[in-house]
Every structure is written in structure tokens, then in C-alpha cells.
C-alpha positions as CSV (number, residue, x, y, z in Angstrom):
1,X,-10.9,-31.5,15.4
2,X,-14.8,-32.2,15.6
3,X,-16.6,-31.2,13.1
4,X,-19.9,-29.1,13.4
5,X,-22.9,-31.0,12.9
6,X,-26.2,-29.4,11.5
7,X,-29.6,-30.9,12.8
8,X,-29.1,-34.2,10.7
9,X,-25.7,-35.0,12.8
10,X,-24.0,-34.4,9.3
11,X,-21.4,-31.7,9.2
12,X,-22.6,-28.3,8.3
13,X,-22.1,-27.0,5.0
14,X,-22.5,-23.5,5.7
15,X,-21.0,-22.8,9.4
16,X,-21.8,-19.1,10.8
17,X,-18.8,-16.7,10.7
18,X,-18.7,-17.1,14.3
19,X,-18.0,-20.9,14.4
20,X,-15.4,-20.3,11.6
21,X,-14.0,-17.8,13.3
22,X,-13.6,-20.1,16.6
23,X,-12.2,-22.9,14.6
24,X,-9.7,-20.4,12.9
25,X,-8.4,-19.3,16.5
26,X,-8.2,-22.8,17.5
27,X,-5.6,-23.2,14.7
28,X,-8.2,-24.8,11.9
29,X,-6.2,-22.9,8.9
30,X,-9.1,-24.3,6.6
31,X,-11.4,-22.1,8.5
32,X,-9.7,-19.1,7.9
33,X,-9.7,-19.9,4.3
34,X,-13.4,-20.8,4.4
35,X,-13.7,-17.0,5.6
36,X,-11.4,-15.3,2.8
37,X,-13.2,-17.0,0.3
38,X,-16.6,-15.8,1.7
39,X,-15.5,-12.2,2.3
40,X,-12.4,-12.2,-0.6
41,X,-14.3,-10.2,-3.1
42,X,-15.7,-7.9,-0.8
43,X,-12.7,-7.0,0.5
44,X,-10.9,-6.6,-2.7
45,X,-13.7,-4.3,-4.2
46,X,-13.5,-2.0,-1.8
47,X,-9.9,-1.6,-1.9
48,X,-10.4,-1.4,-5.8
49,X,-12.7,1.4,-5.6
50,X,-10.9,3.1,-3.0
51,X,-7.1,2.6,-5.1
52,X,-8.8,2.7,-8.4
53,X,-5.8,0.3,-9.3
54,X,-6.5,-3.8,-9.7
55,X,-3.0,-4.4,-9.1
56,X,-3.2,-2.0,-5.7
57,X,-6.5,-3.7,-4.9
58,X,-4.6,-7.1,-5.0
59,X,-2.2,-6.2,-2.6
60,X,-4.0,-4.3,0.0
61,X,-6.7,-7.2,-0.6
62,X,-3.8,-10.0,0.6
63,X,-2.6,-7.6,3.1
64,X,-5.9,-7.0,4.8
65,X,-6.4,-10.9,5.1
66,X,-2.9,-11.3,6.3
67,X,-3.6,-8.4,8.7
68,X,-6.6,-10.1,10.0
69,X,-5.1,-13.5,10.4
70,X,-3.0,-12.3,12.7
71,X,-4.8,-10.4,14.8
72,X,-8.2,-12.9,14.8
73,X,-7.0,-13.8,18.6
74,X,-7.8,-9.8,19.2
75,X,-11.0,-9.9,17.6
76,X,-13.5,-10.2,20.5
77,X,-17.2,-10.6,18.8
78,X,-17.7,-7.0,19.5
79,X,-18.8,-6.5,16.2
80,X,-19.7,-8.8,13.6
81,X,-16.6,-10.6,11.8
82,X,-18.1,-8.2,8.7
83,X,-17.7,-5.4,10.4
84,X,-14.4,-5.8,11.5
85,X,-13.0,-6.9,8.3
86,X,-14.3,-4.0,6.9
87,X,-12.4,-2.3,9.6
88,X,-9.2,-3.8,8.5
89,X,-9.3,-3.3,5.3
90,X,-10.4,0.5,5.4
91,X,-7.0,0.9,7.6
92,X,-5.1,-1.1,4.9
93,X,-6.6,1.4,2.1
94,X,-5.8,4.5,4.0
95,X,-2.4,4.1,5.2
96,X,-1.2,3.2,2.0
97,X,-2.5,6.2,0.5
98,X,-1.1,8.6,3.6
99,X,2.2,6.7,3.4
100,X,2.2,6.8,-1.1
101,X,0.9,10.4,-1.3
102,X,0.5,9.9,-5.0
103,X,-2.2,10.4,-7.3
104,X,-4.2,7.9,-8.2
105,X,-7.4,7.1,-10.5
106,X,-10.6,5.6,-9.8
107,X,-11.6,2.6,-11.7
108,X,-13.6,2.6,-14.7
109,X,-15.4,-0.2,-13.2
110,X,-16.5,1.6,-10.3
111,X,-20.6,3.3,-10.4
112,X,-20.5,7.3,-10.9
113,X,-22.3,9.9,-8.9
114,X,-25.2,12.0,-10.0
115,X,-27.5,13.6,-8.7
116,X,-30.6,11.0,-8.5
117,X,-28.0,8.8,-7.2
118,X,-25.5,6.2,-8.7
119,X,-24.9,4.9,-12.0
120,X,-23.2,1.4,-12.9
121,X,-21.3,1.8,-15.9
122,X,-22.3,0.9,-19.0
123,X,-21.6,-2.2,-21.4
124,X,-21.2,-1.0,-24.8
125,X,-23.9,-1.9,-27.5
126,X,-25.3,-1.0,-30.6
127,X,-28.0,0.7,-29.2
128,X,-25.9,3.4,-27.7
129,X,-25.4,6.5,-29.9
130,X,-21.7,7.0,-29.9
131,X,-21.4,10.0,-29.3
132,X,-23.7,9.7,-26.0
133,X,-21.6,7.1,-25.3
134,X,-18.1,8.9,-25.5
135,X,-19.0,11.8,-23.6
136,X,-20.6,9.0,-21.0
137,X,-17.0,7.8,-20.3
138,X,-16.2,11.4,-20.3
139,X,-18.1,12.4,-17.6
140,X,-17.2,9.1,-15.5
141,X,-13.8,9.7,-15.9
142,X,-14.1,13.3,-15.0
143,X,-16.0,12.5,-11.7
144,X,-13.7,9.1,-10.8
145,X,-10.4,11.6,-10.8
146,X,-12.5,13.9,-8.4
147,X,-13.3,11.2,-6.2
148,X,-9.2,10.1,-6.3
149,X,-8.7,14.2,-5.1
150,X,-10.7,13.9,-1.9
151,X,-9.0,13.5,1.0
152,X,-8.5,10.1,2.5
153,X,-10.8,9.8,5.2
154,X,-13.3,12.0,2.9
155,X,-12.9,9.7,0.0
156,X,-13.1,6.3,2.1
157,X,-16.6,7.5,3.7
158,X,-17.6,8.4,0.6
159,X,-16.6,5.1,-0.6
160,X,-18.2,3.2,1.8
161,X,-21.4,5.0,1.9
162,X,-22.4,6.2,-1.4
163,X,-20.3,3.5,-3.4
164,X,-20.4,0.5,-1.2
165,X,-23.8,1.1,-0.1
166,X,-23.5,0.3,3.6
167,X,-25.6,1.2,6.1
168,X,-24.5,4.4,8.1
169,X,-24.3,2.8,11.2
170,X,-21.8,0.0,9.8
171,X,-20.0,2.4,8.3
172,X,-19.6,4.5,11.9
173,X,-19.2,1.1,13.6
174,X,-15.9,0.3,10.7
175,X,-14.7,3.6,11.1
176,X,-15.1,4.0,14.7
177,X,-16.9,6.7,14.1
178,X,-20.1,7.6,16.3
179,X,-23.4,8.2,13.6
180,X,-23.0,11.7,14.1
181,X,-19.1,12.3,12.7
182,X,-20.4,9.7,9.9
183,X,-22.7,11.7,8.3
184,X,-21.2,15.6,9.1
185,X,-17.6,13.7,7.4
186,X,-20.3,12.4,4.3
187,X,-21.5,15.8,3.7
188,X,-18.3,17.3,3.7
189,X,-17.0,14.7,1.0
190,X,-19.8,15.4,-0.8
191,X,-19.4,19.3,-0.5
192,X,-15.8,19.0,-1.8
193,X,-16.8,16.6,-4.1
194,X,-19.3,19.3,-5.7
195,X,-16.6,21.8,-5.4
196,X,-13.8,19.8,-7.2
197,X,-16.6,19.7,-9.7
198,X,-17.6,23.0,-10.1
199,X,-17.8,25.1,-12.9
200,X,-17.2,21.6,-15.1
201,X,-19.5,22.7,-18.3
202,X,-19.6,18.8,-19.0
203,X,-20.7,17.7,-15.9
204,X,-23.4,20.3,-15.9
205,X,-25.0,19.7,-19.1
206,X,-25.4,16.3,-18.7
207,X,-26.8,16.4,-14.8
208,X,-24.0,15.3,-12.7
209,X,-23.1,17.8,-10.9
210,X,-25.9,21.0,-10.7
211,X,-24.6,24.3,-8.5
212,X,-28.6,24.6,-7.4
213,X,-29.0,20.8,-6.2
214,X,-25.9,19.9,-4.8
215,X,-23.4,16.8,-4.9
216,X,-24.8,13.2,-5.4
217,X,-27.2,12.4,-2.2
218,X,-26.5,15.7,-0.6
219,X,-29.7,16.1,0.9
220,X,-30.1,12.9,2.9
221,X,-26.4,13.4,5.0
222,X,-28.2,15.1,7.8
């Protein structure tokens, strides 16, 4: 097979999506690998922050990939190759958790809601007064297991929106959801979310969750 060729008639290091994407239906297996590990990490730390479980994340991570391989000679450049990735993967993550119906937990790993926005975790260091510092993890652990009690489709745009921190017309576009749905499903999430949190003395004192201001982001759903 030809190779691409950049301006100085060498082959191009760093082919578009789109000409990878070609290659890969034209049965260049390399291709396809050049895309999973462009995309690989993305795809598995989505499904890790929608499982909560690295071990889940793995598999739905392979499956997604093996799910798009095979149906790459569907894809029609509707979207961008991105997009629907993102696509498959978000119907990886939520028909494993319709068809598990279990409870799961959020990782650890994964940035915490408050109300001026999110929060990465926290590394450890001397700095940190302990006690601030247990009742830290307290609070993210208290919030992750909400998140885990949302609903599917409440928890993945929630996910993708306020943990991912894509766009809202990329997340209506993965979804296939018009902007509209988007942002009326986001507020909802974020209603329950307040809800499952509610009356939490924890949360309160330390400004996650306040009855008067809402969940995380509340006011900007629309």
C-alpha cells in the first residue's frame, strides 16, 4: 500500500484521523493501531470514570476498540472519528451497567464536584494538615458513590460534561442527543446529584454541596 507523503515527498509522520481511518478500511491493520494508540487513553478514562473500576475500564476499553473495528466500514465521516468513538464507547459503558445492575464506585482518581467547579485530587504531602486531608478523601468518596447512584444516562452526561469536560455540542452529537435534551438531561443529573447529597452535614461544611447554591455548575445548564 502507498504510503502518504507530506510536502517533502517523505511519508507523514502524523496522518489526519481521516487518512488513517481510510487506510484502516482498506484493510491497513497498522492504521487501526495507529488510531487506538492515539485515542487508547481517552477511551479508557472515560470508561474508568464512568465504571469507577480499572479492571472494568480495561474491558469496556478493549471492547469499545473491538466494537469500532468492526463497524469502521459503517462509519461514514458524519462526525469526526472523535466523536464517534466517543459514541462507542458511551454505548459500551452503559449497556454494561443496564445489563450488570450492580453497584459500583467511582474512582479515587477521578476530579470531585463542588460548587466553584471541579477538584483533581490531591497528592499527599507534608504540607497538608492531616486531618484536612482525611476528611478531603471523605468528602470525595462521599460525592464519587453519589455519582455511581445516578442513573445511567444521568451519570454518563454528567460524566461527559462536567468530568470529561467536553463541549455540549460534542456531547449532544456522542449521545445523539439534540443541545437542547443535553443540557435539560445535565440539569437533572445535577438536581439528583444535589439530592443524593442532601442533608450530608460533611458535604455542607466543607462547600460541596450548599441547599441555597445548588449542585456543581447548576447555574450554567440552561
Amino acid at each position: 500500500m502507498e504510503a502518504d507523503l507530506g510536502r517533502a515527498g517523505k511519508p507523514d509522520p502524523d496522518p489526519a484521523d481521516e487518512v488513517l481511518v481510510k487506510r484502516a478500511r482498506d484493510g491497513d491493520t497498522a492504521a487501526f493501531e495507529e488510531l487506538v494508540a492515539r485515542y487508547e487513553r481517552r477511551v479508557y478514562n472515560l470508561a474508568y470514570r464512568y465504571t469507577g473500576d480499572r479492571e472494568d475500564a480495561s474491558d469496556l476499553a478493549q471492547e469499545a476498540f473491538l466494537k469500532a473495528f468492526l463497524a469502521l466500514r459503517g462509519f461514514r465521516g458524519r462526525s469526526t472519528f472523535s466523536t464517534w468513538l466517543y459514541r462507542v464507547t458511551t454505548n459500551a459503558c452503559l449497556d454494561a451497567v443496564r445489563s450488570r445492575q450492580r453497584r459500583r464506585t467511582v474512582s479515587l482518581d477521578q476530579p470531585i464536584l463542588t460548587v466553584d467547579g471541579q477538584v483533581e485530587r490531591q497528592v499527599s504531602d507534608s504540607s497538608v494538615d492531616p486531618e484536612e486531608l482525611a476528611q478531603r478523601r471523605e468528602v470525595q468518596a462521599v460525592v464519587r458513590q453519589a455519582i455511581a447512584r445516578l442513573s445511567p444516562d444521568h451519570r454518563m452526561v454528567l460524566v461527559l460534561r462536567d468530568l470529561q469536560g467536553l463541549a455540549y455540542e460534542e456531547v449532544a452529537a456522542i449521545l445523539g442527543l439534540n443541545l437542547g435534551t443535553v443540557k435539560s438531561r445535565l440539569n437533572r443529573a445535577r438536581l439528583a446529584l444535589r439530592d443524593l447529597l442532601a442533608g450530608t452535614e460533611l458535604l455542607a461544611a466543607t462547600g460541596v454541596y450548599r441547599p441555597d447554591r445548588g449542585a456543581a455548575g447548576g447555574g450554567d445548564a440552561g
